[in-house]
C-alpha positions, 0 to 999 in steps of 0.5 A, a space after each residue: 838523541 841529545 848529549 848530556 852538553 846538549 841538556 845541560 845547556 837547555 837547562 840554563 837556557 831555561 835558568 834552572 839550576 841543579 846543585 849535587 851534593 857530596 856526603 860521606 857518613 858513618 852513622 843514620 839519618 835523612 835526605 832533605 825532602 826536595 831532591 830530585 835524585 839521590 845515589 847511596 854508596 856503600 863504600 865501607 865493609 859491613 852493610 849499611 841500610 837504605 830504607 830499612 833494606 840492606 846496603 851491601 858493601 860495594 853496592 851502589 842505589 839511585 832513585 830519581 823523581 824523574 823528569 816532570 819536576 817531581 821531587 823525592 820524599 825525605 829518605 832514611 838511611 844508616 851507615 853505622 859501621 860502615 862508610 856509606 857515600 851519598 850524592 843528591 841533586 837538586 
């Protein structure tokens, strides 16, 4: 089995590059179509929503396209209210 270094350098190898991102939120909106993973964190204390099911506080979603170079859709979600923590790669 290999270790997250040992993929981590296979990616470079390869010359492919993952950017995450760290976003914090209180109010709707989209991830960018493209993404290969995304993790929504409700942090705040009234429950948020990810598409159109309910986030509760302190839980946790990630979706990923997996590993034969699929990209996710656009996502819809809506923090209002609340504190929702999303982390995507690309």
């Amino acid at each position: 089995m290999a270790s997250s270094s040992d993929i981590s350098l296979e990616l470079i190898q390869r010359g492919i590059k993952r950017v995450p991102t760290y976003t914090r939120v209180s109010a709707g909106g989209n991830t960018p179509k493209g993404i290969r993973s995304v993790t929504f964190y409700n942090a705040g204390a009234a429950n948020a929503t990810v598409l159109t099911t309910n986030l509760l506080p302190q839980e946790k979603l990630t979706i990923d396209a997996g590993g034969q170079g699929d990209h996710l859709d656009e996502i819809s979600y809506d923090g209002s209210g609340t504190d929702l923590v999303i982390v995507t790669i690309t």
